[in-house]
C-alpha positions in Angstrom: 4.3 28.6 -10.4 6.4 30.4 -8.0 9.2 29.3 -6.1 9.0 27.7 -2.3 9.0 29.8 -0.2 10.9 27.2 2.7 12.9 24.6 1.8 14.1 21.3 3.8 17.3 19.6 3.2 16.9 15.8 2.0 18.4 13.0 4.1 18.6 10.7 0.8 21.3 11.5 -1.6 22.5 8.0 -3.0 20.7 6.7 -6.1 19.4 3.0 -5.1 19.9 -0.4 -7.5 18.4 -0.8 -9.8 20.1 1.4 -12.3 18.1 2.6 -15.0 18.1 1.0 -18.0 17.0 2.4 -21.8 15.1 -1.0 -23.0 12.9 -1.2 -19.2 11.0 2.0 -20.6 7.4 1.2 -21.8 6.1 2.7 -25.2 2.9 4.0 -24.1 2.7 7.2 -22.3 1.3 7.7 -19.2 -1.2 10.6 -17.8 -4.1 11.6 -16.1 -7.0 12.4 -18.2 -10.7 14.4 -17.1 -11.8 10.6 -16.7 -9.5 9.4 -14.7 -9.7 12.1 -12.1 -13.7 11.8 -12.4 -14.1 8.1 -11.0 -10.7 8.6 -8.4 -13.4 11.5 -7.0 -15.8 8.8 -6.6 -14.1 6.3 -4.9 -14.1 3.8 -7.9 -10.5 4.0 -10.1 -9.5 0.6 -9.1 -6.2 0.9 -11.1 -5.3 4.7 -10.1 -1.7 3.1 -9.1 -1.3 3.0 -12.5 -1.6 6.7 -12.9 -0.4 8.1 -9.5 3.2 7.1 -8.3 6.1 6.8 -10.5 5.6 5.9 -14.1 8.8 5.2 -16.3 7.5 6.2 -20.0 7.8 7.9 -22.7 6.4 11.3 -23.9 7.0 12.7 -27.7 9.7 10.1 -28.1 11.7 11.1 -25.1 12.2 8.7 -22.5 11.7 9.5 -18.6 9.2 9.4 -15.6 5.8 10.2 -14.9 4.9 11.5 -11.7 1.6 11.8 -10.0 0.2 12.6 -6.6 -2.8 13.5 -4.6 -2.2 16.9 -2.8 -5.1 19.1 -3.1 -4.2 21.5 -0.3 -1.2 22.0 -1.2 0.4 25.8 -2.4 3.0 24.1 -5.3 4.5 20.5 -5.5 7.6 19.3 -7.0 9.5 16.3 -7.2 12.8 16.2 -6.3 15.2 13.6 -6.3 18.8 12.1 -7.1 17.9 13.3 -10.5 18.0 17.1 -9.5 20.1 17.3 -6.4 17.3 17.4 -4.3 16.4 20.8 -5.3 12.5 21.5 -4.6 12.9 24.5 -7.5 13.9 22.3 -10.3 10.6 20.6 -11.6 7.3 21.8 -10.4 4.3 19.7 -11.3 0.9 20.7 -13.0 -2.2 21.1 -11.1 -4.9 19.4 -12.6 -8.4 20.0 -12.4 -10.1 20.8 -8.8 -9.5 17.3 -7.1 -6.5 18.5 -6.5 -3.6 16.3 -8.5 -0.3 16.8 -9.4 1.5 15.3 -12.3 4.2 16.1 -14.7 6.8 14.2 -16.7 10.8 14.6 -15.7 12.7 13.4 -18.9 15.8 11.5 -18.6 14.8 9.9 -14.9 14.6 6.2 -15.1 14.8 3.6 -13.0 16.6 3.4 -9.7 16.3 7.0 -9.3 15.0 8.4 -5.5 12.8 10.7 -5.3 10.4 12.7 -3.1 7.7 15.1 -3.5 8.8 19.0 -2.3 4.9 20.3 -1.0 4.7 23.8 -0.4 1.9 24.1 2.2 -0.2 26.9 2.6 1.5 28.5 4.9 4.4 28.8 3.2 6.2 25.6 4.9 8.4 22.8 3.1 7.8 19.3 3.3 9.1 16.2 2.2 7.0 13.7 1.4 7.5 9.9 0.0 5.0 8.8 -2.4 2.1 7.3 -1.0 1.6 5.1 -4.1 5.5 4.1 -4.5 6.3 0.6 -5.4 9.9 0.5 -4.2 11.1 2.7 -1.2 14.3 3.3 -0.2 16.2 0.6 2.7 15.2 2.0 6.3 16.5 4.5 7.9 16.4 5.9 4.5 13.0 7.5 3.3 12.9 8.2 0.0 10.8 6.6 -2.7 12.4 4.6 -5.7 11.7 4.7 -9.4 10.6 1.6 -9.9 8.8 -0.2 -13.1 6.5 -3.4 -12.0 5.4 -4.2 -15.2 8.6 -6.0 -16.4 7.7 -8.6 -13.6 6.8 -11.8 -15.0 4.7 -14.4 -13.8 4.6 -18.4 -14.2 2.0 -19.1 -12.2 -0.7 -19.6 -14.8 -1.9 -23.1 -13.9 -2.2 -22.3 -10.4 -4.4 -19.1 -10.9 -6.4 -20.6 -13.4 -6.7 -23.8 -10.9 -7.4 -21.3 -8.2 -10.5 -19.3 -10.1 -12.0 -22.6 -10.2 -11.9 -23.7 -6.7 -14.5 -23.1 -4.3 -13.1 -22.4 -1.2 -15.9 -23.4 1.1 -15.3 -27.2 0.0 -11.4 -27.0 0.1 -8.7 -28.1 3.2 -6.9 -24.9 4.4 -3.7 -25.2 6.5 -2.3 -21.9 7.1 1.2 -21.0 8.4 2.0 -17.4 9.6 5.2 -16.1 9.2 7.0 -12.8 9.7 9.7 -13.2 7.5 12.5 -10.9 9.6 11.9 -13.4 12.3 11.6 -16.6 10.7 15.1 -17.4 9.8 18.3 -15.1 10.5 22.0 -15.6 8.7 24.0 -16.7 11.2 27.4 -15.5 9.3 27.0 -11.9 10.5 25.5 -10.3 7.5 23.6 -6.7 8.3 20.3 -7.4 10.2 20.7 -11.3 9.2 17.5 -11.3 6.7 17.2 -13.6 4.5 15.9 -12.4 0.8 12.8 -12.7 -0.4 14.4 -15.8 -3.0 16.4 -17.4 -0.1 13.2 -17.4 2.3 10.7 -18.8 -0.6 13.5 -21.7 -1.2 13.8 -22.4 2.2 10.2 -22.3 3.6 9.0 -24.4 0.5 10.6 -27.3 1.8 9.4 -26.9 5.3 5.4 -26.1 3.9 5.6 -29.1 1.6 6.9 -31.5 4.2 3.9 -30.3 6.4 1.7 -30.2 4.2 0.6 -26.1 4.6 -2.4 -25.4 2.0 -1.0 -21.6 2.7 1.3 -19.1 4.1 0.5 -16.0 5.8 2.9 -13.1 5.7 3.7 -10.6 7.8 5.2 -6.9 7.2 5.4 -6.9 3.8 4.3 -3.4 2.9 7.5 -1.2 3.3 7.5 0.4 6.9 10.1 1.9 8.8 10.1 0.7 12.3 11.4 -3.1 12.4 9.6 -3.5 16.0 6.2 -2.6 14.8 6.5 -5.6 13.0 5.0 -4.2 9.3 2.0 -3.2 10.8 2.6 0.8 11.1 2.8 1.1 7.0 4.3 3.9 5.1 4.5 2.0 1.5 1.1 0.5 1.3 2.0 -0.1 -2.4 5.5 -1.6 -2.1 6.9 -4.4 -0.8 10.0 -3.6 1.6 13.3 -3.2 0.6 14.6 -5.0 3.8 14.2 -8.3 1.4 15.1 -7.3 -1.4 13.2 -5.7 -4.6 9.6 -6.2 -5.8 10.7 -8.6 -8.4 12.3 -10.7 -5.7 9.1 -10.6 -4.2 7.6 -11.7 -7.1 9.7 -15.0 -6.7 8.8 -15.8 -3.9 5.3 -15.8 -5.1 6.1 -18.2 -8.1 8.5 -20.1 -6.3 5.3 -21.2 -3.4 2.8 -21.4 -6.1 4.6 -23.7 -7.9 4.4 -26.1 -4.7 0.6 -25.9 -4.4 1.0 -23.3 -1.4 -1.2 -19.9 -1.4 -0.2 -16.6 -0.6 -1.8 -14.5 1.9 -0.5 -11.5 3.3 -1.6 -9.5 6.1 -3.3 -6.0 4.9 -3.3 -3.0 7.0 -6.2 -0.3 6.2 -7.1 0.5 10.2 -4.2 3.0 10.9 -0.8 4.5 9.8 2.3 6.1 11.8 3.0 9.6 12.5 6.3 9.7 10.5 6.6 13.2 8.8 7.4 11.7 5.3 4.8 9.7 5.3 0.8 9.7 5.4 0.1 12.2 8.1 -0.5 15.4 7.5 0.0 14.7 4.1 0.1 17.9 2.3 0.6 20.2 5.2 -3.2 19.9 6.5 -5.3 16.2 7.1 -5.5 14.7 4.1 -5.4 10.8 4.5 -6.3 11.4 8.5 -9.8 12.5 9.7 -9.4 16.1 10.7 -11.3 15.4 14.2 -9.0 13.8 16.7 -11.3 12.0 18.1 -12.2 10.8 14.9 -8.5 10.1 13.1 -6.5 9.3 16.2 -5.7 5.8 18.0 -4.7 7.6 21.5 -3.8 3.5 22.6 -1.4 3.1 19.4 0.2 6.8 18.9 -1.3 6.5 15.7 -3.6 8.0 12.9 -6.7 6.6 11.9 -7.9 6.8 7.9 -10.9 9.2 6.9 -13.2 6.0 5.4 -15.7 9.0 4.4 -13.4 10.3 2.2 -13.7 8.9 -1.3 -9.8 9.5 -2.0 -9.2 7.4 0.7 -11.0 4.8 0.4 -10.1 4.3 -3.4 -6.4 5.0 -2.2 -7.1 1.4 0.2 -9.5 -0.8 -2.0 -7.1 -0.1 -4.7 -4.0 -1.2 -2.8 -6.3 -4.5 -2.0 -6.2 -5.2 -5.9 -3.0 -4.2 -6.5 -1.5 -7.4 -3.9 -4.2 -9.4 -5.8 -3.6 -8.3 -9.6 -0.2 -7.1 -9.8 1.5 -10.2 -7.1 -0.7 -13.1 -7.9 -1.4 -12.7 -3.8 -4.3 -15.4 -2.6 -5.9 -13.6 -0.2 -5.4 -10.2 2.3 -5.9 -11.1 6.3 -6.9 -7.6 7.4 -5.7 -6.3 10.5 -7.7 -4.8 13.2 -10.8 -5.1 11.9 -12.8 -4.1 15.0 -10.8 -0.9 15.8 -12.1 0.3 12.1 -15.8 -0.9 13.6 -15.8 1.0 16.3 -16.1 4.4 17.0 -15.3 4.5 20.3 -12.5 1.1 20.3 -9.6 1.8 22.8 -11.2 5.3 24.2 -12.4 6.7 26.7 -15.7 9.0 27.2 -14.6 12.5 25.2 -12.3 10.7 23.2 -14.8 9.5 20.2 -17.6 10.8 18.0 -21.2 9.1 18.3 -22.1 8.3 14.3 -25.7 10.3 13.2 -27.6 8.0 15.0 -26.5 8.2 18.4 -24.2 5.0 18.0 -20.5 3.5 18.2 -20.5 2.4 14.8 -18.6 3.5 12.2 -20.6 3.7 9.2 -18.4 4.7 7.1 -16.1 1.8 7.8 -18.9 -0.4 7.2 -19.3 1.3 3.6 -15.8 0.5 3.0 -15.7 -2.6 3.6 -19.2 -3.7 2.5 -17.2 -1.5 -1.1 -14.2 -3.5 -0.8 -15.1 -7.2 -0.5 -17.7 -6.7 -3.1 -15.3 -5.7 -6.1 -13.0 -8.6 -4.5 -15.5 -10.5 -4.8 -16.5 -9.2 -8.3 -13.2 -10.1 -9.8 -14.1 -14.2 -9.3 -10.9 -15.0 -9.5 -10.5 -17.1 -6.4 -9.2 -14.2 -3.7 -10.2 -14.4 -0.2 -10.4 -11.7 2.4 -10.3 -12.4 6.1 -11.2 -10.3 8.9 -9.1 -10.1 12.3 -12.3 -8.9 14.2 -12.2 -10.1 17.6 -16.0 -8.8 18.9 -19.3 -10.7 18.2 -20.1 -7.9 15.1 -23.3 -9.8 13.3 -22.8 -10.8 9.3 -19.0 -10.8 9.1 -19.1 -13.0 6.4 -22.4 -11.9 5.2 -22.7 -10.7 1.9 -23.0 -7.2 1.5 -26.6 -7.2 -0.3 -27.4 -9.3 3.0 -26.0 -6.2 4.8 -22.7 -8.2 5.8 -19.1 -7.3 5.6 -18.4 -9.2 2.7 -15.4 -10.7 4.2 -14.5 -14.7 3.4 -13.7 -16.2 6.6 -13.6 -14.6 10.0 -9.9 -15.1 11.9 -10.6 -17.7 14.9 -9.4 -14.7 17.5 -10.1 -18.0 20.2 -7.2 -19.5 18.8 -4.0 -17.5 19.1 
């Protein structure tokens, strides 16, 4: 491939903890076969985090990182990172097949190691761009995306998820406390921002959830994002848990640590909209990729910003995916998805000109009505004990219908009468 034609300077140039170690490396390689690229084309890899991202393996006994990413309008794509100096010429990735990925494998890049991909657009332009299925990002205002292995993240939580599978959860008491963690409890000895970790929080709210006897906890802002105001619900990281708190192993502590006490984890799940940030999302690989190209159809004008393309079957796999991957990968209990009306509607928070009738002359939006009716049916596949609940705040019919009964699919409906 030839070279960019426009390069941008990198803000990141510090490698990030943790440091890369030889015996964190896997044994099995990693890469994207035909197959794999098949079913992400129809919506249906429910593990492609596994594939795209940033894969510490091996390859013909040399250790280093696999990347992958989903850019299919884009000219060239490299990664660049602490590992190269930031230089966009260093390591161009492989096209593969017409979808539109592309993967390659670095050696030597481990753990620890930031990173970003370099997309050449077609017009010549240089972007950077964090990796939209990352599962460590870099602390705020940094941008850059972390090497980052999740599978040496163990679990001791058997008894509970095997107690949990069994449960019905129409027949059981739920208490649920919401909590935004950057809020709950500050450090009042001057440390930066006055956060506490993800292991000091789950030692300190265990004792307040047992002593009032809290079934669950529901957590706020997880999913790395960059503005501490928006409160976690403008995501950049759908697939990693933010740095403000520590690393996704802490995370995974706090998980144990409240299931060990008998108290659920649900976290609040954000598939109805994503910032504007220009390392993130939008405008992905120098055209709409994750965005509807419309306006009217893949802008919030109220919220400044853009709305997913829930007919696109990239997308959607890109967002039932993440779903599982709180569910499988961090043990988490259940999603509370936001702004579940605003995905309903067409025409929510606009005004006439603003919004697209669907093919039938109406406000709906089918295709969020697809995605859903898709997503709460693997969920509810898995039988595992996972609950979904939907933040929808109009009188929509069959919220927590099942899908072959042409509902949502969702759990429990959020009481929006008492907030």
């Amino acid at each position: 491939m030839g070279e960019s034609k426009k390069a941008v300077k990198s803000q990141s140039s510090k490698k990030a903890e943790p440091k890369k170690t030889a015996n964190q490396t896997p044994n099995q390689e990693v890469f994207i076969s035909e197959a794999d690229m098949f079913v992400f084309g129809q919506g249906s890899h429910y593990d492609i985090y596994k594939k795209l991202g940033a894969h510490p393996t091996v390859k013909d006994g040399v250790k280093g990182t696999f990347f992958g990413v989903w850019a299919p309008n884009a000219k060239n794509v490299s990664v660049v990172g602490t590992f190269n100096d930031w230089n966009p010429t260093a390591f161009y990735l492989n096209r593969l097949g017409d979808i539109g990925i592309y993967a390659g494998f670095v050696p030597g890049v481990g753990e620890g190691e930031l990173y970003k991909f370099y997309i050449e657009t077609q017009s010549g332009e240089g972007i950077y761009k964090a990796d939209p299925y990352a599962n460590y990002a870099e602390l705020r205002p940094g941008t850059a995306s972390i090497v980052y292995d999740i599978s040496k993240i163990k679990f001791t939580d058997s008894k509970w998820m095997e107690e949990r599978a069994k449960k019905n959860v129409f027949c059981e008491p739920m208490a649920i406390y919401e909590c935004h963690m950057g809020s709950w409890m500050k450090h009042p000895d001057g440390t930066e921002d006055g956060f506490y970790t993800y292991r000091e929080f789950a030692d300190r709210i265990a004792e307040y959830l047992k002593e009032m006897k809290y079934t669950h906890v529901e957590l706020m802002g997880i999913a790395e994002h960059p503005f501490d105001g928006s409160w976690g619900y403008q995501v950049t990281g759908y697939y990693a848990p933010t740095s403000r708190y520590g690393t996704p192993e802490d995370f995974a502590y706090l998980v144990n640590k409240l299931h060990s006490i008998g108290v659920g984890v649900i976290l609040d799940w954000v598939p109805a909209h994503f910032p504007r940030d220009a390392f993130g999302l939008a405008d992905f690989d120098g055209a709409p990729l994750y965005e509807h190209p419309d306006k009217r159809l893949g802008e919030h004008p109220d919220w400044g910003t853009k709305i997913f393309n829930y007919s696109k079957n990239e997308v959607r796999n890109f967002l039932i995916a993440n779903a599982l991957y709180w569910i499988k990968e961090f043990h988490i209990d259940g999603l509370r998805v936001d702004a579940v009306a605003s995905m309903l509607y067409l025409d929510y928070g606009k005004k006439d000109g603003e919004w697209v009738a669907n093919k039938y002359g109406g406000n709906e939006n089918l295709d969020a009505i697809e995605f859903f009716k898709h997503l709460n049916s693997v969920i509810r596949g898995m039988n595992n004990g996972a609950i979904t609940i939907a933040e929808e705040s109009t009188a929509w019919p069959k919220v927590t219908a099942a899908p072959e009964d042409d509902g949502l699919g969702f759990t429990f409906k959020w009481n929006m009468g008492w907030m």
